[in-house]
N, C-alpha and C positions, 0 to 999 in steps of 0.2 A: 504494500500500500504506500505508494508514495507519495500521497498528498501527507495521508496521516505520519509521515516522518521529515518530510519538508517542510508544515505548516506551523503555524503558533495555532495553540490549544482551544483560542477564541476567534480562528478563523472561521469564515461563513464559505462554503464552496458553493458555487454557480456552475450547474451543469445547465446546455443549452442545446434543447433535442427536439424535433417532433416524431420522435421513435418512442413508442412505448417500450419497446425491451430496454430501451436505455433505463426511463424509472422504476421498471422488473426491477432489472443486475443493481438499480441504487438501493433497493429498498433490502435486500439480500445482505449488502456491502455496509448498508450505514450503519453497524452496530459497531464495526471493523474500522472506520472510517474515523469515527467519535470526535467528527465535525458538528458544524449547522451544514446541512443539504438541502440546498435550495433548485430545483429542477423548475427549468424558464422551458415552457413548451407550447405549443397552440393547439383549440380544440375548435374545429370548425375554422370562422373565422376571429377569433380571439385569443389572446396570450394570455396564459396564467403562468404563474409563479407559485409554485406547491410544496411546501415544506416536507422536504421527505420524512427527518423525525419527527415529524406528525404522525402523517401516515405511519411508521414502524409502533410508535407509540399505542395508535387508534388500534390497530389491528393486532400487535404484539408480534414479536420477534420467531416464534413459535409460526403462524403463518407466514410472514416477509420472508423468514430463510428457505420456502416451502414456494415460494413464487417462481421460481424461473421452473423451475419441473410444472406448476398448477399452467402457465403460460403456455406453455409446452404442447401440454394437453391440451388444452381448451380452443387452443386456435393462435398461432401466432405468424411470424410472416412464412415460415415454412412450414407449416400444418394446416387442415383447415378446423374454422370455427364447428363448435355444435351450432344446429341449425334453431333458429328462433328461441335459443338458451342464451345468448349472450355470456359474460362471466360472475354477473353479482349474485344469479342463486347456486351456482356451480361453486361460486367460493363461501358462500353461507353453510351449503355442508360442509365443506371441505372444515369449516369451523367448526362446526356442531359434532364434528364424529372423529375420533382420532384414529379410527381402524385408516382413512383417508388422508390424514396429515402423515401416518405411517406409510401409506403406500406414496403417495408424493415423496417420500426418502428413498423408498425404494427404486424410487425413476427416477432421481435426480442420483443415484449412486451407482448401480449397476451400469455395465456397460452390455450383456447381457441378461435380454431379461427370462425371470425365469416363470414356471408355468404359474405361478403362486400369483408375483406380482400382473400376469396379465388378468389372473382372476379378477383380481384387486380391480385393475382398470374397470374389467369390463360390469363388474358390482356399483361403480359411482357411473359408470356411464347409463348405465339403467336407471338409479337413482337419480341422475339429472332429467332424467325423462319421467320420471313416478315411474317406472316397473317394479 
């Protein structure tokens, strides 16, 4: 981490992205980082500025570390989306059930996946759909 060994302690970092994997990989990184993380990005036609330890905060460390695997899945520039699921009830369970924050470790680790974890998958995938 080179910010966090370069910077003074009351540094404010400014990331400047209209990539959402960017605010994934910060929100994974900012516990690591033990800046202020500030992500300048546009939605639609508008610039926000969004405090990533907010977010890490809001949501707890336990999800954020769990985001670039949940990304992953869910739909990102090289996968595609679940259809008319969007991510915000997809990651409401991924809250609500740790069997799910478990198997997001298991896909964010393996390089190999094995027959266990594609269970895993394909049980939230059902679940995001009510099966």
């Amino acid at each position: 981490m080179h910010v966090r060994d370069t910077e003074p302690d009351n540094a404010t970092i400014l990331v400047k992205s209209r990539d959402t994997d960017v605010l994934i990989l910060l929100t994974k990184y900012c516990s690591q980082i033990k800046r202020s993380v500030l992500f300048d990005t546009v939605f639609g036609n508008k610039w926000r500025l969004l405090s990533v330890n907010d977010i890490v905060h809001q949501k707890g460390e336990a999800i954020c570390s769990k985001l670039p695997a949940f990304h992953c899945l869910t739909g990102c520039d090289t996968t595609s989306a679940f259809v008319r699921r969007g991510k915000i009830s997809p990651l409401n369970l991924v809250a609500k059930n740790a069997e799910y924050i478990s198997m997001l470790t298991m896909l964010d680790q393996e390089h190999e996946y094995s027959s266990q974890l594609l269970t895993e998958i394909e049980k939230f995938v059902c679940a995001v759909y009510g099966q």
